[in-house]
C-alpha positions in Angstrom: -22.1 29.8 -33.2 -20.2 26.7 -34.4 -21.6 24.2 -35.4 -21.3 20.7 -33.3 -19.2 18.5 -34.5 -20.3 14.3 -35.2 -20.6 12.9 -32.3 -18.0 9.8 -34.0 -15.7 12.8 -35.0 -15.8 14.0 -31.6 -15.4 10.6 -30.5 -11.9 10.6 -32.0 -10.5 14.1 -31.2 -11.5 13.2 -27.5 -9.7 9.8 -28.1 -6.9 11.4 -29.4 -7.0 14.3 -26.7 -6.9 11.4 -23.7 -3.9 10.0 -25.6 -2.6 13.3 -25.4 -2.5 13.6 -21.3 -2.0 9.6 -21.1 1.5 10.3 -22.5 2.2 13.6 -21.0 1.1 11.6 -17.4 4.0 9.0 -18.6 6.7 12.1 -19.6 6.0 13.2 -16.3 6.0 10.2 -14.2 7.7 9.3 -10.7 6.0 6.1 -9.6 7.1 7.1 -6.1 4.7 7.8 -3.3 4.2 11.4 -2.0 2.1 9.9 0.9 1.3 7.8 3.8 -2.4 7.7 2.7 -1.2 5.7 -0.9 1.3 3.4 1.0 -2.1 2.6 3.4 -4.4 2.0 0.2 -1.8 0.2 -1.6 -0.5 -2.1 1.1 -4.7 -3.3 1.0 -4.1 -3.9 -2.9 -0.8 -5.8 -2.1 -2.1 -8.1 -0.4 -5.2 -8.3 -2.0 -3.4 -9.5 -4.7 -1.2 -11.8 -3.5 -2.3 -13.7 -0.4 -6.2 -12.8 -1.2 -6.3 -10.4 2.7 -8.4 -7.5 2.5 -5.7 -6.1 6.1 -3.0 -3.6 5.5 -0.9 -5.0 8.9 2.1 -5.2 6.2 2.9 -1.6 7.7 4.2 -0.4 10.6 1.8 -0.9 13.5 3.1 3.0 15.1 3.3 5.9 14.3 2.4 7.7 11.2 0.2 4.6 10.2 -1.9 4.3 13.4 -3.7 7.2 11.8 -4.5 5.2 8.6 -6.2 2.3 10.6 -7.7 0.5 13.1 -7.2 -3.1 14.5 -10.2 -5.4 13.5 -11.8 -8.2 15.6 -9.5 -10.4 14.2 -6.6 -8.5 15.9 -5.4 -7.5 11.9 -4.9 -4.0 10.9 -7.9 -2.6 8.1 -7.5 0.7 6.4 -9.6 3.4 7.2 -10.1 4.2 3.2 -12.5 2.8 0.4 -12.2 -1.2 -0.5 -13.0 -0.2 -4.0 -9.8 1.8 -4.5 -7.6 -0.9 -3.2 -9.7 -3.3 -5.3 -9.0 -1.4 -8.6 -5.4 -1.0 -7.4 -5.1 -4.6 -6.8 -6.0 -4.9 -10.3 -2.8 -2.7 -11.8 -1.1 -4.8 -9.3 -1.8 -8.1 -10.7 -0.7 -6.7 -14.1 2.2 -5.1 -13.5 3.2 -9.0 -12.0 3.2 -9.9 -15.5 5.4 -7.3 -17.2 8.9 -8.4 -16.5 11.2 -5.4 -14.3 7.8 -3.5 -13.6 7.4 -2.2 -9.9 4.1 -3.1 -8.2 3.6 0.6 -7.1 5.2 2.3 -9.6 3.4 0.8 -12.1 -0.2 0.7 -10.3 0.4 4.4 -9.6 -0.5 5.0 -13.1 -4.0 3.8 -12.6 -4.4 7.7 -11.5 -3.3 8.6 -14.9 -5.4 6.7 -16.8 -8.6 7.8 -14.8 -7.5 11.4 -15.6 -7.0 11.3 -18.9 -10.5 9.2 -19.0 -12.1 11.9 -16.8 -10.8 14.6 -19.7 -12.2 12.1 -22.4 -16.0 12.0 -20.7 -16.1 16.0 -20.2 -15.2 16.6 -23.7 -17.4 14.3 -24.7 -20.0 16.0 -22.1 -19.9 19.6 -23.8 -20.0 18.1 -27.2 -23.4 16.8 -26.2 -24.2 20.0 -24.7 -23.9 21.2 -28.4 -20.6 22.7 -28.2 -18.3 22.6 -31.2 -15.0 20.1 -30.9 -12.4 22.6 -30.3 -14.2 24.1 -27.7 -14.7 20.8 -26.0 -11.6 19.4 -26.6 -9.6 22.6 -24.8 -11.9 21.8 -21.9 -10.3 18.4 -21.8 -7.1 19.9 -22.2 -7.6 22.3 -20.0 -8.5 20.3 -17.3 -6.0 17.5 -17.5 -2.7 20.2 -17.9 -3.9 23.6 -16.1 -5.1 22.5 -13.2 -4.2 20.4 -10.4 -5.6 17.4 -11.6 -1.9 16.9 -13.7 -0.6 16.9 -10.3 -2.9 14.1 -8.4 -2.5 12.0 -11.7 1.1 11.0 -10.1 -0.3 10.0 -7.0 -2.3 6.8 -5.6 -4.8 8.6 -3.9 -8.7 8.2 -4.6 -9.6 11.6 -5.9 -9.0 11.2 -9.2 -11.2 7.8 -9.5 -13.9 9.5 -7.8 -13.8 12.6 -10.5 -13.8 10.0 -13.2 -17.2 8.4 -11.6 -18.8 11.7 -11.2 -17.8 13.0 -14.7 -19.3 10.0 -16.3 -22.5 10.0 -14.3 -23.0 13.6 -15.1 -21.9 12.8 -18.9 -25.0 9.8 -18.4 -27.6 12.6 -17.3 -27.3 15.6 -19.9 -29.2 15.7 -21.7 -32.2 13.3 -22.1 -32.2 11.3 -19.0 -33.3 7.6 -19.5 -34.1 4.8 -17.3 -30.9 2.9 -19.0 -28.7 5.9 -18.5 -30.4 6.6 -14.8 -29.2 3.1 -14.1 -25.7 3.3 -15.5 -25.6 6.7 -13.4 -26.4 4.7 -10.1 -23.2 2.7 -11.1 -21.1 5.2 -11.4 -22.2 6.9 -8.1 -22.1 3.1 -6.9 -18.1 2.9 -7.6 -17.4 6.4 -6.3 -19.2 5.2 -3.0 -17.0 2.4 -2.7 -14.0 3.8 -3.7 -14.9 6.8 -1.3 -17.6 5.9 1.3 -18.2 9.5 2.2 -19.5 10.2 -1.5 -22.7 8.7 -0.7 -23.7 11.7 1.0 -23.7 13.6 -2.2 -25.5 10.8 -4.1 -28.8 12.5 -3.6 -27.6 16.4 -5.1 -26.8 14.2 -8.3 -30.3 13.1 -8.1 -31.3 16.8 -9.2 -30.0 15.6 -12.3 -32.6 13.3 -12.8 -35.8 15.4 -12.1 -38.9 15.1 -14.0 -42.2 16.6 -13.7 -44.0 13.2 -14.6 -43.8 11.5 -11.0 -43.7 7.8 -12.2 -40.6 8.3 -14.5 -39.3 10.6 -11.7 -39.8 7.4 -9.3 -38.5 4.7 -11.8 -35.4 7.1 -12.2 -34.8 7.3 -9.0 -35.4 3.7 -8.4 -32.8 2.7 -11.2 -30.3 5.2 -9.9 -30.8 4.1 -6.1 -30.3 0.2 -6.5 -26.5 -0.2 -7.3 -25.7 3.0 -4.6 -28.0 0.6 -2.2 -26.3 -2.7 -2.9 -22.8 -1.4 -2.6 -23.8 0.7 0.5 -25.3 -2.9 2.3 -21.8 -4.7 0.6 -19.7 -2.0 2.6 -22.0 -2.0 6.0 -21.5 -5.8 5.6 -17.8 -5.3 5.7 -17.6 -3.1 8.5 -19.3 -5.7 10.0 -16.7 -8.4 9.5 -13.4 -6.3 10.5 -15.1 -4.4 13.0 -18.5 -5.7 14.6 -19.8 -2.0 13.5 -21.6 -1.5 10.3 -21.0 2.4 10.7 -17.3 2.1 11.9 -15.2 2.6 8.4 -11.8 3.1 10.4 -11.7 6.9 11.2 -11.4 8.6 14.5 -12.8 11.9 12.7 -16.0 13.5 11.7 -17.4 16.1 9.7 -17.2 18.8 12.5 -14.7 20.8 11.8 -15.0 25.4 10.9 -17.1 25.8 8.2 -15.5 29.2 7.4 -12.6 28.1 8.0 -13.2 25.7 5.6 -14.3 27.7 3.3 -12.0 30.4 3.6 -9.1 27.8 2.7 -11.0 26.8 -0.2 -11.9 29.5 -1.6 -8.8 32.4 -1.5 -6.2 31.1 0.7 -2.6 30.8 -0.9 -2.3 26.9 0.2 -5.4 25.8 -0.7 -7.8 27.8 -3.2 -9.4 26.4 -5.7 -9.0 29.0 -8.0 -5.1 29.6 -7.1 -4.8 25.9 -8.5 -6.8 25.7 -11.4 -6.9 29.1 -13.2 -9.2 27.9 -15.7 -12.1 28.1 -13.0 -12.2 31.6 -13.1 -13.6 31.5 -16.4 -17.0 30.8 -14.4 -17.7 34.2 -13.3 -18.7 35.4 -17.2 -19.5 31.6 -18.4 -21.6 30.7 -15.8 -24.5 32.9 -16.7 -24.7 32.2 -20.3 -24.3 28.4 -19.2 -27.7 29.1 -17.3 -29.4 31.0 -20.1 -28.5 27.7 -22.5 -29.0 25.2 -20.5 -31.5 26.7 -17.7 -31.7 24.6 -14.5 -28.5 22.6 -15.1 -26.3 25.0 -14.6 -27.9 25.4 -11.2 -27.7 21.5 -10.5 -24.4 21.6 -11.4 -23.4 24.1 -9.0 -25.3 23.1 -6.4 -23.8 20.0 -6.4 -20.2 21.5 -6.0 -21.3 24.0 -3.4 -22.5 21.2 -1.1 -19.0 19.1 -1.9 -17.0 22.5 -1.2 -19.2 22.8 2.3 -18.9 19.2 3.0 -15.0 19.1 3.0 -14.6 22.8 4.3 -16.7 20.8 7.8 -13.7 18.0 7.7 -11.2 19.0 10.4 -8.3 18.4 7.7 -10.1 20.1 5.0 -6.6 20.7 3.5 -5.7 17.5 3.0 -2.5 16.7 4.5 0.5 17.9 3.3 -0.4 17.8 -0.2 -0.7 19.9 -3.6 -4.2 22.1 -3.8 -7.5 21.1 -2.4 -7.4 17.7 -2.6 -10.6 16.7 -1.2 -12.9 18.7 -3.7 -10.8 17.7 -6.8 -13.7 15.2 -7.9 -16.0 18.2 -8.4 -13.8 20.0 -11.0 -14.8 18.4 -14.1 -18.3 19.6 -13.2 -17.2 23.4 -12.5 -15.0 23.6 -15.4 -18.0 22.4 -17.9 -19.9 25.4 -16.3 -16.9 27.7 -18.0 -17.6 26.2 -21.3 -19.2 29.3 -23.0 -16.2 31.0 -22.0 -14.1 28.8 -23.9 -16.6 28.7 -27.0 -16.4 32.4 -26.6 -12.5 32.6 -26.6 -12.6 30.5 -29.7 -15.4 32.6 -31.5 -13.8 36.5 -30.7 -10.5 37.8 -30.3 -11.2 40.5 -27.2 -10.6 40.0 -24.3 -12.4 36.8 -23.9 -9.6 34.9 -25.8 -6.5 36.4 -24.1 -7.9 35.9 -20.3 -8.9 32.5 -21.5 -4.7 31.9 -22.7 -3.8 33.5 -19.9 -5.6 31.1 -17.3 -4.3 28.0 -19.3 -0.7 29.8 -19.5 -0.9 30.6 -15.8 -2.6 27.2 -14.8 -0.2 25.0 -16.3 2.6 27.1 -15.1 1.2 26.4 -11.3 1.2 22.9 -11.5 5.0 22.6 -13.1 6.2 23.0 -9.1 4.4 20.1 -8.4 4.4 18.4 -11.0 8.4 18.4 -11.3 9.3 18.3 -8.1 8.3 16.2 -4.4 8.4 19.2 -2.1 6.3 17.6 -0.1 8.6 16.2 2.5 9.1 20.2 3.0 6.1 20.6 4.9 7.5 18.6 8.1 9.4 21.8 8.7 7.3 24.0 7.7 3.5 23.0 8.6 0.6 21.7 6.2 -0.2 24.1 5.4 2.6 26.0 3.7 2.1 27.3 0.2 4.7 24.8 -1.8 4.2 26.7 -4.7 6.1 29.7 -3.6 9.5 27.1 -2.6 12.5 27.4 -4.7 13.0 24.3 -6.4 15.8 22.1 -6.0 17.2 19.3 -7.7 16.9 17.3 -4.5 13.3 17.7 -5.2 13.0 16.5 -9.0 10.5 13.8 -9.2 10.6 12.0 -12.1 11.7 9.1 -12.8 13.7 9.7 -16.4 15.6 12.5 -14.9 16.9 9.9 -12.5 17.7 7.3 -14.3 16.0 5.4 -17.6 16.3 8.4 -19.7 15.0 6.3 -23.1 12.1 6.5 -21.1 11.2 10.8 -22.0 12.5 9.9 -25.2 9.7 7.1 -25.7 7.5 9.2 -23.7 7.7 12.4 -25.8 7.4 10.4 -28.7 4.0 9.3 -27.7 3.1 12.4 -27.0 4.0 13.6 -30.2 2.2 10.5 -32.0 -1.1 11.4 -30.0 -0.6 15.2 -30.9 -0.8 14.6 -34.6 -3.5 12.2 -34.1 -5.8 15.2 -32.3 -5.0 17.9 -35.2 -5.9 15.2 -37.7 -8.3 12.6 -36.0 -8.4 10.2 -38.8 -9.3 6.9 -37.3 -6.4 4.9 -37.8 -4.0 7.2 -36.7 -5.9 7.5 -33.7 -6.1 4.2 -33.7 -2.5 3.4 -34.7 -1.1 6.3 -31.8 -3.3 4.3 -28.9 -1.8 0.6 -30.2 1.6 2.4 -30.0 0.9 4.0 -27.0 -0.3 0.8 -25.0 2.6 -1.1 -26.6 5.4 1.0 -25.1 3.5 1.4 -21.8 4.5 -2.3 -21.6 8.2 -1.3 -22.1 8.0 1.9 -19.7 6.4 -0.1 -17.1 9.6 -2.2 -16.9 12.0 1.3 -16.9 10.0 2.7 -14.4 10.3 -0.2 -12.1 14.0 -0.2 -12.6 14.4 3.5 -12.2 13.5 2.9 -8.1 12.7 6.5 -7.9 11.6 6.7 -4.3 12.5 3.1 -3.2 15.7 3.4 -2.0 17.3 -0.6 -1.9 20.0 -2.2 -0.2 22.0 -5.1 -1.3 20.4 -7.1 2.0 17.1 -6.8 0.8 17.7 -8.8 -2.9 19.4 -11.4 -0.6 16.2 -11.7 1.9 14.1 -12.1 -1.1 16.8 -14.6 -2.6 16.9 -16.4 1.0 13.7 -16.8 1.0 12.8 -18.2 -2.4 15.4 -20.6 -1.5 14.2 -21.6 1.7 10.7 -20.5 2.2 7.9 -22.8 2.5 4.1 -21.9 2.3 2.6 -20.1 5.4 6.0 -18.2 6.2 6.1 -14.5 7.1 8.8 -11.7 6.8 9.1 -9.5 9.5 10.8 -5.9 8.9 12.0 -4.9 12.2 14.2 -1.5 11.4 14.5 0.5 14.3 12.5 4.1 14.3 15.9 5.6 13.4 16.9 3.3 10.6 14.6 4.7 7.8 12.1 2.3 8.5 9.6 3.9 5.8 12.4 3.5 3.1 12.5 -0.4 4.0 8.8 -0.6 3.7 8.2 1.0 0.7 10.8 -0.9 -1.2 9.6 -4.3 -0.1 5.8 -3.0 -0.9 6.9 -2.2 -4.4 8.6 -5.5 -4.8 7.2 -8.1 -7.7 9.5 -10.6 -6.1 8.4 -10.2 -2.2 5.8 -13.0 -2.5 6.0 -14.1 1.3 3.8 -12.0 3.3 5.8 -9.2 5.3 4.9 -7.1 8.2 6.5 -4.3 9.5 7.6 -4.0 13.3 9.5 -1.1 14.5 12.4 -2.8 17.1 11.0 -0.4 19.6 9.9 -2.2 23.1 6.2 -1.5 24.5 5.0 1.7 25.4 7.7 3.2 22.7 5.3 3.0 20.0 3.6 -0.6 19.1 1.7 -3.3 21.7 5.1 -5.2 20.1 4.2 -8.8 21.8 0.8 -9.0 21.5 2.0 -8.2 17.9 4.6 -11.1 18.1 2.0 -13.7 19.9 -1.0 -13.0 17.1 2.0 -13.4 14.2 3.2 -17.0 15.7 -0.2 -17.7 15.8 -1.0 -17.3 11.9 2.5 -17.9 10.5 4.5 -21.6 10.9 7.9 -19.5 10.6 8.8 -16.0 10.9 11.9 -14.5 9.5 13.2 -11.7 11.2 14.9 -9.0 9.2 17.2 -6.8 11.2 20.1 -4.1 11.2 23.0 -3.0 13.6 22.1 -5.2 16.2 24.2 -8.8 16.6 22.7 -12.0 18.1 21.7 -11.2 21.9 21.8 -7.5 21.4 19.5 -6.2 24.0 18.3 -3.4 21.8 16.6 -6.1 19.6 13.8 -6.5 21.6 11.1 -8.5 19.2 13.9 -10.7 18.6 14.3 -11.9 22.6 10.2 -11.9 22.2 10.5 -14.3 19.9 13.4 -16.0 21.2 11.7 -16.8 24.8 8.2 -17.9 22.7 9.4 -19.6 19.2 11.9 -22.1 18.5 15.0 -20.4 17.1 16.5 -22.2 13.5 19.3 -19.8 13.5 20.7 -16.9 12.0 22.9 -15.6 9.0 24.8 -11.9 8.3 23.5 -10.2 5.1 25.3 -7.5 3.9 25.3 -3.7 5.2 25.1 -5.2 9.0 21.2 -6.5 8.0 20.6 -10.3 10.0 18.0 -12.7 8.9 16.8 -15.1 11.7 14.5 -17.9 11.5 12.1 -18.7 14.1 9.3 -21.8 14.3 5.9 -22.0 16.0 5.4 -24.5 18.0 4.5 -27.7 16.4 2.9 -31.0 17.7 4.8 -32.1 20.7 6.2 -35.7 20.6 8.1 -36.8 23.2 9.6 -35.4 26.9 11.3 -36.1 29.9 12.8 -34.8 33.3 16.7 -36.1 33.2 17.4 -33.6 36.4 21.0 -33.9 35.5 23.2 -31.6 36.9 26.1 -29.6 34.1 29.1 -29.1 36.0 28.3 -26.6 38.9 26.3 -24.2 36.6 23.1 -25.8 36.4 20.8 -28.6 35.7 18.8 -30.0 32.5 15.4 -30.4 34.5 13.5 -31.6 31.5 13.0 -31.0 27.7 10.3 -31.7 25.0 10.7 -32.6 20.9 8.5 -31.7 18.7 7.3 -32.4 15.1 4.8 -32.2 12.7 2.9 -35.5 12.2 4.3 -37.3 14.4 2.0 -38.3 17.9 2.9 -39.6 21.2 2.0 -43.3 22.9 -1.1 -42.9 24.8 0.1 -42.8 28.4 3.5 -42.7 27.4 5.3 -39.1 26.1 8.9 -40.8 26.1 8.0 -42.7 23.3 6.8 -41.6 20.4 5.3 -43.0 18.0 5.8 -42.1 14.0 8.2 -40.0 14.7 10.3 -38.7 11.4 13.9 -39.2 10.9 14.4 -36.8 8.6 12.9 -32.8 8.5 13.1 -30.1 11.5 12.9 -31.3 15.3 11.9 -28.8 17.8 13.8 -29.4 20.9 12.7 -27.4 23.6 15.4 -27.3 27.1 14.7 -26.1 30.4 17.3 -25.2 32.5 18.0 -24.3 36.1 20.8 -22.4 37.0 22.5 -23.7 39.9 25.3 -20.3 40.2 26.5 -18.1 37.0 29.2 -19.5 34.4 32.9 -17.7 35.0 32.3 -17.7 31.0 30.2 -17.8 28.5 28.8 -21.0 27.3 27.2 -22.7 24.8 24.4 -25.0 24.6 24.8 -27.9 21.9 22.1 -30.5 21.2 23.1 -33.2 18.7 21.4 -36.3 17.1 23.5 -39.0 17.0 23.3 -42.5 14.9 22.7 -45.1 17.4 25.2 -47.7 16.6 28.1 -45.5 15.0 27.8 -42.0 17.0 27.8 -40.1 14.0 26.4 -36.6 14.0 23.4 -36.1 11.8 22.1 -33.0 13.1 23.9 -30.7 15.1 23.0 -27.4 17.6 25.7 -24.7 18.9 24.4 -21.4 19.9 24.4 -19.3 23.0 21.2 -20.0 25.3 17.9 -18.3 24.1 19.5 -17.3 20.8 21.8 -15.0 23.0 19.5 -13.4 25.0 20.1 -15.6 28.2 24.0 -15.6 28.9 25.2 -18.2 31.2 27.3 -16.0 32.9 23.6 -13.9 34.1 21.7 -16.8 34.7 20.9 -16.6 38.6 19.9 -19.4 41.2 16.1 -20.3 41.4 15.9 -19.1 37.9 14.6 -21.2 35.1 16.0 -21.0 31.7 13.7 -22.0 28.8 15.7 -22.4 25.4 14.0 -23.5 22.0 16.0 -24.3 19.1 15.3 -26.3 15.9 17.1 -29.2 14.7 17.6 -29.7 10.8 17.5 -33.9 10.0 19.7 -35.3 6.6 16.6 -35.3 4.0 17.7 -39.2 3.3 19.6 -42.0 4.4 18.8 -42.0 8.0 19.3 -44.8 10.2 17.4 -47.5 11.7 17.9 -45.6 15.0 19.0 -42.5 16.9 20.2 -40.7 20.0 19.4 -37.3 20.9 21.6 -35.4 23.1 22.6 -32.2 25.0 24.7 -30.1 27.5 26.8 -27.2 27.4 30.5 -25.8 26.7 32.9 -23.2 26.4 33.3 -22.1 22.8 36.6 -20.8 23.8 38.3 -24.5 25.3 35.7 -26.4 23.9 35.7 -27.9 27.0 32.2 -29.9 28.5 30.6 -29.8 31.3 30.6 -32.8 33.1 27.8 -34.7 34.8 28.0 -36.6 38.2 28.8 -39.7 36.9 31.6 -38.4 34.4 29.6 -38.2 31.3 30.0 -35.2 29.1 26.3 -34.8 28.3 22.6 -35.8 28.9 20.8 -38.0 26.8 17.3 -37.1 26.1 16.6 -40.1 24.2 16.7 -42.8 21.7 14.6 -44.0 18.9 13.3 -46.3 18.0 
């Protein structure tokens, strides 16, 4: 038998080895999602990071994301998945913010990449303390970060591979010699995983079997040290529950674990979609290296596999066990690292002989990292909407539709860099001198800065238009603190395209929410969702496309049309329209003129409104502190006396008192649009909102506010009884 190597030495092959993957991951990136589930977890992170909210109602509140959530107390949308994933995702996020041309989810989505090639670093350094020699340990690491489906999930956002990097380093804590130090460090590990993935807490006591002891009080202080953090995150997340949804045990899903255990099992096992074994080779291995792994090491072989057994049987009970329309088994991915160190004989054996030990062990790494190339090059994923779940993806003929990374699509300096890493880190495992190991990470890290900039300009999976630069350009030019962007695509416009390109958006620092222009009982409650978004934003801008002002298909804009003051619209480009609307703010001053327009109808009262400024007591007509300068909020309520023979206009204008200049001046259909003259109706009232824009300076000692209505196309007035071509609201001082 070989000899073990240093543990120091070790150190630096499996430092090197990590290297290795880390680069590969980066060769091999995308930074696009393959999944509703990472858009979910990431929209937490987003907003996590930027506005401090722990919600996800950035996304659209229908259909597929309705399965991802539920609505909290609050009335805000909460993901269904771990708070501990979003919060280490909110972390890449806040990075990437400070690398100039990085993407927020292209670059957090290498978090998964680094927590794999971590995960490979601890299980190498796991058999090396089992007393296996370096290369033996260092082809486990190899073997599971490239030749099995791990390479695949460390593209993706999702929580799997986090949890597999807590389990492999509380299982690297345990073996051998447990202490009450490591026991503790153990419970922190288990700790994370818990809150990264609630559900793992039900497997925290199998990976107390690693802790036994025949003396009971070290058993008990163990245990104890093991059991506090799981405890105090468990209370932290029952706490939270609390808070969103008045439920301690309500963590967002409509599901539970009571789905066909053979079923289950059979998918997991030997089907072609979803076997474990199909998608990581390498595991086979365990069927003539578990037993000598059990004569070495005795009972913690058994623990071992007793642990992944109950994992296996845990997820073959989930009514989803396969995962969604994903690549392999998804769900029991964080118990590989532990079944592949049961295989380690075999790959000390393969090393040691040259039967057939060493040529089924090359063939399971040849054929292992040949299974994961499909998925690895290529998103076939969107495949599965034709053809079902669970449809082996692996047997799909690839197409360059389907290529998913992000230097074959533009960037391609970035494989170059990439590969050159790679290379760097290669030489640094055959000859793991410290400073080249040292000297490859430094290099490594340093043009990570650079890649994280291509892969953000790459926009591999976020497909922009010109419009959405100019809302984000709009809006740093005009946006004040406490707005709110609403996305309002309809269903057919590639809503999830619009989403995701605004999510992965450094420069999208107003909060956004997404709103499918679809009318109630089509897919969203869309005006309580309009009412609860006036409530918590000052001003909403309303992104839309293919619809013009009035449009009766743009139903969330009439919503907030008849219940927020309108400040107007503008054309983008691509048929996209950004509108402005205005909770109400304080209101100021009123009145009932009664005046009738012409033979249309009559002005029976309006109201202004302002921030800061308050009315007399007793008197609303005259306000007091009222601001020349800044946004009015004139409110008009009409009633329609017979319909216009054409369409008018209303125009509200504040007028210098002495000169009858025009400071500030309104022209727009009624109601934004929505309310034609020529359909207004007798006995019908007419309630229009609009928002006035003051000079910022100069204003003068006093003004007139005024209002009526015209035809655009004579701009001809309607007259009043007594000749005049307008109403006056008011005048102030």
């Amino acid at each position: 038998m070989t000899a073990p190597t240093s543990p120091s030495t070790l150190k630096l092959q499996a430092t090197a080895a990590a290297l290795l993957l880390f680069a590969v991951y980066w060769l091999t990136a995308s930074g696009a999602f393959r999944s509703i589930d990472e858009q979910a977890v990431f929209a937490v992170s987003r907003n996590l990071a930027y506005h401090g909210r722990v919600d996800e109602s950035a996304l659209f509140w229908a259909s597929p994301y309705d399965e991802q959530a539920r609505v909290g107390l609050d009335g805000e949308l909460y993901s269904k998945y771990g708070i501990g994933h979003s919060l280490l995702v909110a972390g890449a996020v806040a990075l990437a913010r400070l690398i100039p041309g990085a993407g927020l989810a292209s670059s957090a989505m290498l978090l998964n990449s680094l927590a794999t090639a971590l995960t490979a670093w601890f299980l190498i350094l796991a058999a090396g303390r089992l007393g296996y020699s370096a290369r033996a340990s260092v082809s486990l690491g190899l073997l599971y970060g490239l030749a099995t489906y791990a390479w695949v999930y460390a593209k993706t956002m999702f929580s799997e591979p986090l949890v597999a990097l807590c389990w492999t380093i509380l299982v690297w804590l345990l073996i051998p010699g447990v202490t009450a130090r490591r026991a503790l460090l153990a419970g922190v590990a288990m700790a994370a995983a818990v809150a990264i993935r609630p559900a793992s807490i039900v497997l925290a006591p199998f990976f107390a079997l690693l802790l036994w002891d025949r003396r009971p009080a070290e058993l008990l202080r163990r245990l104890v040290g093991y059991g506090l953090p799981i405890a105090v995150v468990a209370l932290a997340l029952l706490a939270f529950n609390w808070q969103r949804f008045g439920d301690p045990l309500q963590f967002g899903y409509s599901e539970t674990f009571d789905g066909s255990l053979l079923a289950g099992l059979a998918g997991f096992l030997w089907s072609a979609d979803r076997s474990i074994f199909l998608f990581a080779p390498p595991l086979l291995a365990i069927f003539w290296g578990f037993l000598p792994f059990v004569r070495r090491h005795g009972a913690l072989g058994w623990r071992l596999l007793a642990i992944a057994a109950f994992t296996i049987v845990l997820y073959a009970l989930w009514p989803v066990f396969w995962g969604g329309p994903v690549w392999g088994p998804r769900y029991v991915l964080p118990v590989l690292p532990l079944l592949l160190l049961l295989t380690i004989p075999a790959v000390e054996r393969a090393w040691q002989g040259r039967g057939w030990p060493r040529w089924a062990m090359l063939l399971l790494a040849v054929l292992g990292v040949a299974i994961q190339l499909p998925g690895v090059l290529w998103n076939s994923l969107p495949e599965t909407q034709a053809l079902g779940q669970r449809y082996p993806l692996w047997t799909l003929r690839p197409q360059a539709a389907w290529l998913d990374m992000a230097w074959l699509r533009g960037q391609p300096q970035g494989a170059l860099l990439a590969a050159a890493g790679a290379l760097l880190a290669l030489i640094a495992l055959l000859r793991p001198r410290r400073w080249l190991v040292a000297s490859a990470g430094a290099a490594l890290a340093l043009a990570s800065l650079l890649l994280l900039g291509w892969l953000g300009q790459s926009q591999l999976g976020c497909v922009g238009r010109p419009a959405y630069a100019a809302t984000l350009a709009r809006l740093e030019e005009a946006g004040r603190p406490g707005d709110a962007l609403v996305l309002n695509p309809a269903p057919y416009q590639q809503p999830l395209d619009q989403l995701v390109w605004f999510l992965n958006a450094a420069g999208a620092k107003t909060p956004f929410f997404g709103l499918y222009r679809a009318p109630d009982g089509q897919g969203q409650p869309s005006s309580g969702r309009v009412e609860r978004l006036l409530q918590t934003h000052p001003r909403l801008w309303l992104l839309t496309e293919g619809v013009g002002p009035g449009d009766p298909a743009s139903v969330n804009e009439r919503e907030l049309a008849a219940r927020a003051f309108f400040a107007g619209t503008e054309w983008l480009e691509d048929g996209f329209r950004l509108s402005r609307f205005a909770a109400p703010l304080p209101l100021v001053a009123s009145g009932n003129p009664g005046v009738v327009l012409g033979d249309v109808a009559a002005l029976e009262s309006w109201e202004l409104r302002q921030a800061g400024a308050g009315p007399h007591a007793g008197d609303a007509s005259a306000p007091s502190g009222l601001s020349m300068t800044g946004e009015w909020q004139v409110m008009l309520r009409w009633r329609p006396v017979q319909p216009s023979a054409a369409p008018l206009h209303t125009f509200v204008q504040v007028l210098d008192a002495q000169s009858g200049a025009a400071l500030a001046t309104w022209d727009s259909a009624p109601q934004a649009g929505f309310a034609p003259t020529t359909a207004w109706q007798p006995g019908q009232v007419v309630e229009e909102r609009l928002v006035l824009a003051l000079p910022g300076d100069g204003a003068p000692p006093a003004v007139r506010l005024i209002a009526g209505l015209y035809d655009p196309a004579t701009g001809q007035r309607l007259a009043t009884a007594d000749g005049a071509d307008f109403v006056t609201l008011g005048q102030w001082p």
